[in-house]
C-alpha positions as CSV (number, residue, x, y, z in Angstrom):
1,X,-75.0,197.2,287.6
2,X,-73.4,195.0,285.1
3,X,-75.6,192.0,284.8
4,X,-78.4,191.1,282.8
5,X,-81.9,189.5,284.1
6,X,-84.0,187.5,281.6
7,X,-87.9,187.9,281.5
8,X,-88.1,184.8,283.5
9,X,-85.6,186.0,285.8
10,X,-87.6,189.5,286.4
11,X,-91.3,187.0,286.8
12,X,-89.5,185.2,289.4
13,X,-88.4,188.2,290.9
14,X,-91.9,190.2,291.3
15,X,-93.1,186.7,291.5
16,X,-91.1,186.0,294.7
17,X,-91.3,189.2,296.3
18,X,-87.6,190.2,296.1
19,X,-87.7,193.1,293.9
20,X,-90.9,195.1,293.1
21,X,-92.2,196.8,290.1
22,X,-90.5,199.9,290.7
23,X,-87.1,198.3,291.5
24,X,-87.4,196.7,288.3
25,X,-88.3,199.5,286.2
26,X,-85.6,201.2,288.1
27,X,-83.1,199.0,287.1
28,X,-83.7,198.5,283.6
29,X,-84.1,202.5,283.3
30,X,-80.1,202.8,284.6
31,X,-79.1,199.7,282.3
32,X,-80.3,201.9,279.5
33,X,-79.2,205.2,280.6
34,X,-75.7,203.3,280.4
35,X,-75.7,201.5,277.3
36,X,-78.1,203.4,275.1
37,X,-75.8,206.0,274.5
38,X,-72.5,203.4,272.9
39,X,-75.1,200.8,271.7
40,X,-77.7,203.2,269.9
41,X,-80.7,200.7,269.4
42,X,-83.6,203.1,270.1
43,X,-84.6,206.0,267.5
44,X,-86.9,206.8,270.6
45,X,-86.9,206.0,274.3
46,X,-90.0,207.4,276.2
47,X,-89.5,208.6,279.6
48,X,-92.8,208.3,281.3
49,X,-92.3,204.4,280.2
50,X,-91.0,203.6,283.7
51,X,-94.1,204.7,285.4
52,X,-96.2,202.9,283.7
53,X,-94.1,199.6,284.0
54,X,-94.2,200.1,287.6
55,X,-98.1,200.5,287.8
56,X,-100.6,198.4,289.3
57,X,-100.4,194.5,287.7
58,X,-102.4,194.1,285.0
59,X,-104.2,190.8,283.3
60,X,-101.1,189.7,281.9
61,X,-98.3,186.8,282.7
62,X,-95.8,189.7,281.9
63,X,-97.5,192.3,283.4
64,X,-94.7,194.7,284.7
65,X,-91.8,193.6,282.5
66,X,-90.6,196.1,280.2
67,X,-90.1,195.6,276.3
68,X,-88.8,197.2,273.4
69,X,-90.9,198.0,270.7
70,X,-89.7,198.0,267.2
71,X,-90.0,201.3,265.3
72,X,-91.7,200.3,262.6
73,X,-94.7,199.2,264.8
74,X,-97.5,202.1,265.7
75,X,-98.2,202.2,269.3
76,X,-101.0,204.7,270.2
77,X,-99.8,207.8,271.8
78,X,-96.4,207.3,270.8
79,X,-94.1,209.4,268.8
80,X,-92.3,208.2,265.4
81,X,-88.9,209.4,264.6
82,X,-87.5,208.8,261.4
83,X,-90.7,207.6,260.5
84,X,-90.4,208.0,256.0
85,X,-91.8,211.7,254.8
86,X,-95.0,210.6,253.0
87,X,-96.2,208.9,256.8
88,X,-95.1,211.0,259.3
89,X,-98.9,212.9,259.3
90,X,-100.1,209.6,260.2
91,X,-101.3,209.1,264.2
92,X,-99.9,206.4,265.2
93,X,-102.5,203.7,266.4
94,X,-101.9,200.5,268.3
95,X,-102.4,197.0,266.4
96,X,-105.1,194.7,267.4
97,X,-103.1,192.1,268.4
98,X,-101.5,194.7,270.9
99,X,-103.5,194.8,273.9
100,X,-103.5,191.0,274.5
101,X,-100.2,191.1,274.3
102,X,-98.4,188.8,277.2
103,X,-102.4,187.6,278.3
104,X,-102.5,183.5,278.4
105,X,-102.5,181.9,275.3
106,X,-100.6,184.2,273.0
């Protein structure tokens, strides 16, 4: 695989019908698995993200399409390398804004 799809690219495509949730999740899983290792942008890559990418639509307009999320950020349940020494006993929860996140209007 050695093309790219933007996020309106991937809508049209669940949209449409001609890849699902699971392809998608697929393919973006093997895009990493390829150019994580030379390009070295995540401190952390969860596994068990793919799963829940391809779950059951949710109330979101980009329901389904995977994101990175930027270190710095807390997301609840998720773990924090390289996180500075005075923090790293802090449980990481996720911000407010976080679960409206890709829902109409924002």
């Amino acid at each position: 695989m050695t093309d790219y799809m933007t996020v309106l690219e991937m809508l049209s495509a669940l949209e449409r019908g001609t890849m699902t949730r699971e392809e998608l999740a697929t393919r973006v899983w093997e895009r990493l698995d390829v150019l994580e290792p030379k390009v070295q942008a995540f401190l952390y890559v969860d596994p068990e993200a793919a799963d829940r990418i391809a779950d059951p639509p949710g109330s979101g307009p980009l329901s389904g399409i995977p994101v990175g999320v930027k270190d710095m950020i807390d997301v609840a349940g998720s773990r924090r390398p390289g996180v500075p020494a005075p923090i790293t006993g802090c449980r990481p929860r996720t911000p407010h804004a976080w679960p409206s996140f890709g829902k109409p209007g924002r």
